[in-house]
PLY file of the C-alpha trace (Angstrom):
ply
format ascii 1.0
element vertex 471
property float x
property float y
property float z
element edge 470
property int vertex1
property int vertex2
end_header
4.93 -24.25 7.15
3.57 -20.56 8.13
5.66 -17.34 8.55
6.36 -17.88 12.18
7.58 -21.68 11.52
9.79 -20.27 8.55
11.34 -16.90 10.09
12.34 -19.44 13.09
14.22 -22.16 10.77
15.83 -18.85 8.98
17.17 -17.49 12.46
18.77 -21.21 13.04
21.56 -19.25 12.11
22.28 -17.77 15.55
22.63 -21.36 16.79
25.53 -22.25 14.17
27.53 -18.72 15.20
26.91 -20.05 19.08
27.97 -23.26 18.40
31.37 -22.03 16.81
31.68 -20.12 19.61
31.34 -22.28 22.29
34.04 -24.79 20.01
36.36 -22.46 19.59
36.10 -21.77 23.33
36.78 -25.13 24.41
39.72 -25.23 21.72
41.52 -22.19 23.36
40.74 -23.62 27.28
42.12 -27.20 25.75
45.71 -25.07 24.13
46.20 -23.44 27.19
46.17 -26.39 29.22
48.56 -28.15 26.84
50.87 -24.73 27.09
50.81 -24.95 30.67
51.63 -28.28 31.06
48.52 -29.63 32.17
47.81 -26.67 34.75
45.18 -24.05 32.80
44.58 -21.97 36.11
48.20 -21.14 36.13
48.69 -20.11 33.00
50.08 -17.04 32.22
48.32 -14.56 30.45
51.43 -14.52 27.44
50.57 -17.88 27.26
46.91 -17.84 26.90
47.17 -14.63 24.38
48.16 -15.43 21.14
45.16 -18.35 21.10
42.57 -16.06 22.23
43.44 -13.48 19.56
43.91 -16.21 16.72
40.46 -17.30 17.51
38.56 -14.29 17.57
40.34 -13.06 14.38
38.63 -16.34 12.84
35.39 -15.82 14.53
35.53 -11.85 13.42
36.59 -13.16 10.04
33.54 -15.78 8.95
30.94 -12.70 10.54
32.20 -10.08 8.42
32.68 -12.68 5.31
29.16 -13.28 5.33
30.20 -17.17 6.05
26.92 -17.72 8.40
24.72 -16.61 5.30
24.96 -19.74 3.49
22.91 -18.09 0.14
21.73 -20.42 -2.22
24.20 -19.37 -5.11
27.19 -20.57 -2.72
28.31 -23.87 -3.37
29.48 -26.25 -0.50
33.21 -26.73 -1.13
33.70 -23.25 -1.73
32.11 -22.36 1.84
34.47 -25.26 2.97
37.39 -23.51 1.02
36.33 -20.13 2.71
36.74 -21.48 5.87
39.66 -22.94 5.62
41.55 -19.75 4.67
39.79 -18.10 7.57
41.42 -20.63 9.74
45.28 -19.72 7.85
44.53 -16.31 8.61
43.66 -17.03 12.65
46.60 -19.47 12.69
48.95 -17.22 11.03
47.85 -13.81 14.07
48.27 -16.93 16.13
51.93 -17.75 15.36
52.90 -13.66 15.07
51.89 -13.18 18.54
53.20 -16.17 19.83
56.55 -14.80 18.03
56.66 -11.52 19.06
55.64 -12.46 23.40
57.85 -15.18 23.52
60.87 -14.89 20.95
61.74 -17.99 18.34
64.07 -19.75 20.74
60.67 -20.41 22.84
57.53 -20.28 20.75
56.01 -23.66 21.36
55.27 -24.12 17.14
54.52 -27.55 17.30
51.79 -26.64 19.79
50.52 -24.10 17.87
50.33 -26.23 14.95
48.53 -28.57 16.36
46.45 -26.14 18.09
45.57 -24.99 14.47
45.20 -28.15 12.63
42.67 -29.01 15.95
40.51 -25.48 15.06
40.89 -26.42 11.10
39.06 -29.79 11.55
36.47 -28.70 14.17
35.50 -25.85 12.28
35.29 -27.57 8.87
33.22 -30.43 10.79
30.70 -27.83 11.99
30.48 -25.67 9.03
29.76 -29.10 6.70
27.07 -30.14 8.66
25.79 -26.34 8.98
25.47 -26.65 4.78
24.22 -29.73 5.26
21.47 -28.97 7.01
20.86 -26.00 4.89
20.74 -27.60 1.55
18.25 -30.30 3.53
15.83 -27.64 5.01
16.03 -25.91 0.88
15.00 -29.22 -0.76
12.02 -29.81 2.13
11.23 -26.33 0.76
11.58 -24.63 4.54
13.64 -21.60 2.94
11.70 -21.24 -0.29
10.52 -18.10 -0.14
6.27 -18.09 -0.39
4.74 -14.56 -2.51
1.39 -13.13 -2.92
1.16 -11.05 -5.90
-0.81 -7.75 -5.94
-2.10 -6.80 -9.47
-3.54 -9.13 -12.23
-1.43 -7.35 -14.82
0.85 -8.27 -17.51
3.80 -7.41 -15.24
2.32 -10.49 -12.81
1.75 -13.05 -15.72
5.37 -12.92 -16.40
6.68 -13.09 -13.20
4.44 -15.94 -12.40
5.37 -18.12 -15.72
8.64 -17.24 -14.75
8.68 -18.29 -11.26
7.03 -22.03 -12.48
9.81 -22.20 -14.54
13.07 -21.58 -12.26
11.19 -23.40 -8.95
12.45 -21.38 -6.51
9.63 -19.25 -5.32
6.52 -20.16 -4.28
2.97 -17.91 -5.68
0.20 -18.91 -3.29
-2.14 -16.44 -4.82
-3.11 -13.29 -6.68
-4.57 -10.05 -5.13
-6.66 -7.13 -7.32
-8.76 -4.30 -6.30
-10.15 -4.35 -10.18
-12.29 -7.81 -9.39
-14.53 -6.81 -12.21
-12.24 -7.04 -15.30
-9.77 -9.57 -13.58
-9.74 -12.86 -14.51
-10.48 -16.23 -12.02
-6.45 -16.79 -11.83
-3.56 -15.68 -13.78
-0.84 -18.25 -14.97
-2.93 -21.16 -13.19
-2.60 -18.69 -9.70
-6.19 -17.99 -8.46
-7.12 -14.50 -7.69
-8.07 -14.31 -4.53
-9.95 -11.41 -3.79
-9.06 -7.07 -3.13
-5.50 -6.19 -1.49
-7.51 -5.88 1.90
-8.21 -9.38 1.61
-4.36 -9.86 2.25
-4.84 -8.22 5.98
-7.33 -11.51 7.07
-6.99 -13.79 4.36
-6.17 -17.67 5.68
-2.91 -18.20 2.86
-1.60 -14.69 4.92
-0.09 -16.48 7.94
2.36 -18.09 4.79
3.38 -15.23 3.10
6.63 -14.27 3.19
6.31 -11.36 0.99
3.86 -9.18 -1.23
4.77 -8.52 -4.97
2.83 -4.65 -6.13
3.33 -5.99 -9.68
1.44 -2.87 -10.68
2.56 -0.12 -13.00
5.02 2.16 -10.95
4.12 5.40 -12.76
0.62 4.53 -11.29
2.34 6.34 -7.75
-1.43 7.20 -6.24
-1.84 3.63 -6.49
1.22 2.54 -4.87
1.26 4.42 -2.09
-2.67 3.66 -1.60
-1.88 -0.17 -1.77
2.00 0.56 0.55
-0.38 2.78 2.96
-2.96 -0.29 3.38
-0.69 -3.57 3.37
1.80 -1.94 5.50
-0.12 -3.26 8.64
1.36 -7.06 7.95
4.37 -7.83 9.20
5.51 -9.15 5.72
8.05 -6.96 2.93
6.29 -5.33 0.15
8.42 -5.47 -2.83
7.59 -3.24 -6.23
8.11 -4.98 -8.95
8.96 -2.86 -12.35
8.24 -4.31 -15.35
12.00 -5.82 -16.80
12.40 -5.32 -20.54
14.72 -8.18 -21.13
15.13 -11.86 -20.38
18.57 -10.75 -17.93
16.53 -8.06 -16.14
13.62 -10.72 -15.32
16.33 -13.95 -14.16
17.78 -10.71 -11.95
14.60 -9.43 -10.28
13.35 -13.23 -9.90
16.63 -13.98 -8.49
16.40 -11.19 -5.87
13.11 -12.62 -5.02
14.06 -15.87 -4.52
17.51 -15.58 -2.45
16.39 -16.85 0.93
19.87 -16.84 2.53
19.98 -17.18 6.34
19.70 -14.48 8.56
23.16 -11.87 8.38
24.61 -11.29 11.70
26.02 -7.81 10.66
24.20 -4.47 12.05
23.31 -3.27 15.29
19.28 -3.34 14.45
18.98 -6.68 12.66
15.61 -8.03 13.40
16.76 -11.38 12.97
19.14 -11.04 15.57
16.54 -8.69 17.97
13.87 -11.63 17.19
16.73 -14.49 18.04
17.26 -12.55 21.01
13.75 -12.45 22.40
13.18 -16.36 20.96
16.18 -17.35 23.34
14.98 -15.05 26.12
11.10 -16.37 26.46
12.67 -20.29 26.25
15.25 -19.57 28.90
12.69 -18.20 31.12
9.49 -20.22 30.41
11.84 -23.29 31.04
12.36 -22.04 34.39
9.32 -20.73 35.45
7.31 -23.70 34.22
9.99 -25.96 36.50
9.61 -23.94 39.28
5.94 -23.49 38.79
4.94 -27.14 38.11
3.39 -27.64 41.84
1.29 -24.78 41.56
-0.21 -25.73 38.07
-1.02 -29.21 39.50
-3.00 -28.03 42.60
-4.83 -25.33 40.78
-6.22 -28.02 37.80
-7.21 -30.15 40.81
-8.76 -26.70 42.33
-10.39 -25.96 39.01
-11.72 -29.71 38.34
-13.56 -29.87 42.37
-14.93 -26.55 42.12
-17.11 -27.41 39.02
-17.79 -30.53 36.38
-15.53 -30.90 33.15
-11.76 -30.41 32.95
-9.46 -28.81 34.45
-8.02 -26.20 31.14
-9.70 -23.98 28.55
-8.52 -24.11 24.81
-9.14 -21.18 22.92
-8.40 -20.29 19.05
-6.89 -16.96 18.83
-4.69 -14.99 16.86
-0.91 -15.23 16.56
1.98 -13.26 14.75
0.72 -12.92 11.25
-3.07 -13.79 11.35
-1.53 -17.09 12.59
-4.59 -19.14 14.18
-2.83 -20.35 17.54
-4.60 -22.91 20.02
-4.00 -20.91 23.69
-4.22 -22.09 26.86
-5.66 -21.50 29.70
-6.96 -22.97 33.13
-10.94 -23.18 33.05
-12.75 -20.21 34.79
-16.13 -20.40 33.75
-18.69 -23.20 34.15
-17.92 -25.85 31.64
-21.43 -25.15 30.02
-21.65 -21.65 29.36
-17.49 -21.56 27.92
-17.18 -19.01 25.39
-14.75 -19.83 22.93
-14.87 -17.04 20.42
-15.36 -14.20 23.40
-18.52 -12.99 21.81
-19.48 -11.81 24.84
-17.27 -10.26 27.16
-16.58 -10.73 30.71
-18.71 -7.95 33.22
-18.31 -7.36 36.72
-20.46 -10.34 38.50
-20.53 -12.51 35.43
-22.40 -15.21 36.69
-20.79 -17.37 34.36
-17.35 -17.27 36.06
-17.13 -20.08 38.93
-15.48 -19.11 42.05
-12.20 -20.66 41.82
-12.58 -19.03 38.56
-12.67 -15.53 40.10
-9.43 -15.65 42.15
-7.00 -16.95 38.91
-8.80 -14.35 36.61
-7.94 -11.77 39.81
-4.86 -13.13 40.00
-4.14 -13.85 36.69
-3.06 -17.23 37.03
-5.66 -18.45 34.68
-2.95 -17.59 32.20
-0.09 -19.54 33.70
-0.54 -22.45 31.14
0.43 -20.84 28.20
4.01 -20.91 29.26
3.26 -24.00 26.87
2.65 -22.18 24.48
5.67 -19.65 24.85
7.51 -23.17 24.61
6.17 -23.79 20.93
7.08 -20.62 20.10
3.45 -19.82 19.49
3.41 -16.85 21.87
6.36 -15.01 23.60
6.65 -13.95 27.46
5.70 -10.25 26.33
3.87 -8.92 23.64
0.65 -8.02 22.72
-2.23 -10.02 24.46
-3.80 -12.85 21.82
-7.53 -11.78 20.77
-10.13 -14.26 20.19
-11.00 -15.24 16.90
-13.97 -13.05 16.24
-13.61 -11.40 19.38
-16.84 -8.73 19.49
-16.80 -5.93 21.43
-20.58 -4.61 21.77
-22.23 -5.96 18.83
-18.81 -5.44 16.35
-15.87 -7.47 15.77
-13.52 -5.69 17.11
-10.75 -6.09 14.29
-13.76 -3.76 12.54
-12.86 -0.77 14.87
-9.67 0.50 14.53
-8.06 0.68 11.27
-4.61 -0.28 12.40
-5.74 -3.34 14.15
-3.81 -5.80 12.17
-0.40 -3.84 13.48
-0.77 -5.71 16.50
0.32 -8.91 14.63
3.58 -8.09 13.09
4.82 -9.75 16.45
3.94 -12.60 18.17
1.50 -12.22 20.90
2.27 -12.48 24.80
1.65 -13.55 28.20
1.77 -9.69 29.04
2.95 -6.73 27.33
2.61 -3.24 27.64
-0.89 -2.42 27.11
-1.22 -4.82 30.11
1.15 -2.89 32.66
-0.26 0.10 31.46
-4.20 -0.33 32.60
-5.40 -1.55 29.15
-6.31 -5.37 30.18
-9.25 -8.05 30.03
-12.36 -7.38 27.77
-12.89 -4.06 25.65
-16.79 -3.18 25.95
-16.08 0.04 24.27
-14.36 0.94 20.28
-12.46 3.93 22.55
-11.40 1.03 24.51
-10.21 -1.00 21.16
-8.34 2.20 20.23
-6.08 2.51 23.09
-5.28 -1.10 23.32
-4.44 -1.48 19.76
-2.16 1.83 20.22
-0.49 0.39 23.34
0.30 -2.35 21.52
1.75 -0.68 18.52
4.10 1.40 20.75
5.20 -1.82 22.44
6.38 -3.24 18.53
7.83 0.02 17.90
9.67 0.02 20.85
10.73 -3.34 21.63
13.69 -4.66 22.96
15.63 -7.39 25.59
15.56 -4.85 28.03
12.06 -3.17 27.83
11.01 -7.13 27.73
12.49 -7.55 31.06
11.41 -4.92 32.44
8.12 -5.21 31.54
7.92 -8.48 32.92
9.38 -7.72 36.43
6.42 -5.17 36.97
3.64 -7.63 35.73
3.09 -9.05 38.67
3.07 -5.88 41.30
1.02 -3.73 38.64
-2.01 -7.36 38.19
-2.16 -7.66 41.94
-2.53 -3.93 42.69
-5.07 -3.57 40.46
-8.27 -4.48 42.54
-10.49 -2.12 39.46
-9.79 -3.95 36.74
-12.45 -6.89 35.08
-10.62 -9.93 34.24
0 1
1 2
2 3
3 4
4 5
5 6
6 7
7 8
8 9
9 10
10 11
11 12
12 13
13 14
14 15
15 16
16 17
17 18
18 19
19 20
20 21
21 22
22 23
23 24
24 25
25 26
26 27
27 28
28 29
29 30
30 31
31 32
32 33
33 34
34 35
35 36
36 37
37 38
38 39
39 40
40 41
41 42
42 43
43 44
44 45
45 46
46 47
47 48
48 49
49 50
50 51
51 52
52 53
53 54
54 55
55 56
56 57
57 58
58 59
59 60
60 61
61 62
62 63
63 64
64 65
65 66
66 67
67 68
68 69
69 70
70 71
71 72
72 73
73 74
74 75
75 76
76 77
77 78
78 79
79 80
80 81
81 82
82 83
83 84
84 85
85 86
86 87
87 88
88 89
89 90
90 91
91 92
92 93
93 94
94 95
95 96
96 97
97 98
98 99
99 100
100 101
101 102
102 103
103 104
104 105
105 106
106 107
107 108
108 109
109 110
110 111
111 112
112 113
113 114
114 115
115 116
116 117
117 118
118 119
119 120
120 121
121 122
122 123
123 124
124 125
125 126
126 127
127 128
128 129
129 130
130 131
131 132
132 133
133 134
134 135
135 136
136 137
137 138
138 139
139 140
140 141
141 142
142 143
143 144
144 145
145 146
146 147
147 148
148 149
149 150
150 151
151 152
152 153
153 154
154 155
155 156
156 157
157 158
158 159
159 160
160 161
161 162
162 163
163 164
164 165
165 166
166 167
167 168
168 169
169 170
170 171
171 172
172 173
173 174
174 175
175 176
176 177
177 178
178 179
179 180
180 181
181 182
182 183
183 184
184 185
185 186
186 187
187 188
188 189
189 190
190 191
191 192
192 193
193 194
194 195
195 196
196 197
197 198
198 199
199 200
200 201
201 202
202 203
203 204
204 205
205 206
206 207
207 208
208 209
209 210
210 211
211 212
212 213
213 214
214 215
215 216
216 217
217 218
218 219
219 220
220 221
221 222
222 223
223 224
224 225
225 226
226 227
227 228
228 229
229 230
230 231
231 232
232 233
233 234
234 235
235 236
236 237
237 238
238 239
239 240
240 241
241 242
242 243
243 244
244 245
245 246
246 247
247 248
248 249
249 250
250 251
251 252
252 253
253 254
254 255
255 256
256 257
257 258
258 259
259 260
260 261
261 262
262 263
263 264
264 265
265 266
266 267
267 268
268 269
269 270
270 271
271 272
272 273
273 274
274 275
275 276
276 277
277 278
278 279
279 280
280 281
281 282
282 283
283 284
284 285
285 286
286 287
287 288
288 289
289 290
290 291
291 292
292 293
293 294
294 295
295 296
296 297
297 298
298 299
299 300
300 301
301 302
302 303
303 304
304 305
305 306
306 307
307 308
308 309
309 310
310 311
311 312
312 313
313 314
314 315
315 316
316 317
317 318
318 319
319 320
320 321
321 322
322 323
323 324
324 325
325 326
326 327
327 328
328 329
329 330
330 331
331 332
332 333
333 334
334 335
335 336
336 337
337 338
338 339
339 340
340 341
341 342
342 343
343 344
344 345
345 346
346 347
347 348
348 349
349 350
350 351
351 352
352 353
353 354
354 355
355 356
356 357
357 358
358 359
359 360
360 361
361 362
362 363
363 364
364 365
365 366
366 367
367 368
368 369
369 370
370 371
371 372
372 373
373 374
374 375
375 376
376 377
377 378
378 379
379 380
380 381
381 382
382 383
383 384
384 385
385 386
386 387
387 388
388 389
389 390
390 391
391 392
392 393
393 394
394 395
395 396
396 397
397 398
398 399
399 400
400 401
401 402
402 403
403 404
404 405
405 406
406 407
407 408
408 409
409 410
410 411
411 412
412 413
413 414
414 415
415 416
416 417
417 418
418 419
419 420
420 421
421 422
422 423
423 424
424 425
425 426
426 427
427 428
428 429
429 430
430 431
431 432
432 433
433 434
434 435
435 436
436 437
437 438
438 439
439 440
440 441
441 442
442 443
443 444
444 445
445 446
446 447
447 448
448 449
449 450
450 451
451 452
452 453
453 454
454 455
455 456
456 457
457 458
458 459
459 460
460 461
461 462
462 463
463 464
464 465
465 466
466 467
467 468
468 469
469 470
């Protein structure tokens, strides 16, 4: 399971929190109609009040507790336990406020005791499955957290026989700049090449984060090695060197809490990257419904204009160094496809078939990988997926711009930024490389629901009014 596969099963989360919503919801609808004597839409607000406030005061309550966390360290009846006060506490703003509006003579308290013995058994219900699932997904090893290590040193030999003996944290691999006087693996873990390796190296796409288990006094070194590895979209952690046997269980334990993703804090990337995950599969559901006629008539288009089928697969890169399969319809003669982009599209490539000149015009060649927006592959905005080897003149061009490995630390899009702002289809040029790769870093730096949509209601006008640009 890579990076992308993991951070998604970590942001499950989100889904449990909706989910408690949207029973709690139906709870308070279900009281009011019991309140009202069967008629809900006649209910008076006085009556509706004191379950609306008892239910966000439980909902407020397991947030701030940290009860959608569900660490490793917290044991299932005690979450249960947790929960169950949460629920006293909602029941007990329930029965104040159903007091204080309507007086002791009339306070319905056998309704709001039921009401409240209802809430205690749904939300236990949920919140036992939730762990459930959690403790399944930690055995199958989904939330065990995978490290690289950076430095064959002493400080890394512990750590590693450390790690093989508590089981809860995977070391794919060692990383050194000092090949010559490293040895072939440390603790049974290979080395596996320099630090750069790290920014293209095939275990990368399952690292979920890098270990500097260098000497910290060494600071030209660690800021060298933080400057470098900073492109990845992965946490570098430094480790110093514990003197005792408590220090080293604390510092391994740190490394191996994989709780679920906190819902506290207005800039939480999980909750940003739940956000946009929940955005692209809302709207690639409906576009690819309301699309489905036009992707049929353009692969029978594509299939009578020239021999052999109808779509284009391509390896590329995804978030992470990720290799993604994209999709796309077929615009150049079946013979002469290109699948690593080694050479880029001109002006009159002769290559290019004719219905493959209108959808590369058009764009629509790209339509298909609303599939892979759906896998969660590839998101409706982002930074445009590169070939696998891509050249531009006679380069690769990850070989041109230092910072080209930013562009990863999100997952690639159907357009972005760099595309509404001029920087689209092949890059004959390294100035060319530079600007794209910048565009594209602003866009990470920047990113949010809103820019997203915005971004994507101009895509269209800005492709189509651009008769200049070689696609």
């Amino acid at each position: 399971m890579n990076t992308r596969q993991r951070n998604a099963a970590r942001r499950r989360v989100f889904y449990f929190r909706a989910l408690d919503i949207l029973g709690l919801g139906v709870a308070v609808a279900a009281g009011v109609t019991v309140l009202s004597n069967g008629a809900p839409l006649t209910a008076r607000l006085m009556d509706a009040a004191p379950l609306v406030m008892g239910a966000a005061t439980m909902l407020g309550l397991l947030r701030s507790l940290g009860l959608y966390r569900f660490d490793k360290g917290h044991g299932f009846l005690p979450h249960l336990f947790a929960v169950g006060c949460v629920v006293a506490i909602g029941g007990i703003v329930t029965l104040v406020l159903g007091l204080a509006l309507h007086g002791a003579p009339a306070t319905p308290w056998r309704d709001y005791g039921g009401w409240i013995a209802s809430v205690l058994l749904l939300l236990l219900t949920l919140h036992a499955v939730w762990s459930l699932l959690v403790t399944s997904w930690r055995r199958k090893g989904a939330l065990t957290p995978n490290i690289a290590v950076v430095g064959a040193t002493r400080h890394a030999e512990r750590l590693i026989q450390e790690a093989l003996q508590r089981r809860d944290l995977n070391v794919l691999g060692v990383f050194d700049d000092r090949l010559a006087r490293s040895p072939d693996a440390v603790q049974g873990v290979p080395v596996l090449g320099e630090a750069n390796a790290l920014l293209n190296h095939r275990l990368t796409p399952y690292v979920d984060r890098i270990v500097l288990a260098i000497d910290p006094k060494a600071e030209a070194r660690v800021r060298d090695l933080t400057a470098r590895l900073s492109a990845l979209p992965i946490r570098l952690t430094l480790l110093i060197d514990p003197k005792t046997a408590e220090q080293r269980n604390a510092a391994l334990e740190k490394l191996s809490q994989a709780p679920m993703a906190p819902l506290e804090g207005p800039v939480d990337p999980d909750r940003r990257a739940f956000n946009k995950r929940l955005q692209d599969l809302i709207l690639a559901s409906a576009g690819l419904a309301l699309l489905s006629p036009l992707l049929l008539i353009l692969a029978v288009l594509v299939r009578l204009d020239s021999p052999g089928p109808s779509m284009f697969r391509q390896r590329r890169h995804g978030f992470n160094q990720e290799e993604i399969v994209v999709w796309k319809f077929r615009t150049m003669a079946h013979a002469a496809a290109d699948a690593c982009a080694i050479r880029q599209v001109t002006a009159d490539d002769e290559r290019i078939t004719r219905i493959g000149r209108f959808l590369r015009a058009t764009s629509l060649d790209e339509l298909p990988q609303l599939l892979n927006v759906l896998r969660g592959e590839m998101s409706l905005v982002g930074p445009r997926p590169h070939a696998i080897g891509m050249k531009t003149g006679a380069i690769e061009s990850a070989r041109l711009v230092a910072d080209y490995a930013h562009r990863h630390r999100i997952k690639p899009g159907m357009t972005g930024w760099a595309a509404v702002k001029g920087s689209r289809g092949p890059m004959h040029t390294a100035a060319e490389v530079r600007r794209r790769v910048q565009l594209d870093i602003d866009y990470i730096e920047r990113q949010s629901f809103w820019l997203d949509l915005w971004i994507i209601a101009v895509t269209v006008p800005v492709l189509l009014g651009d008769r200049m640009s070689v696609r």
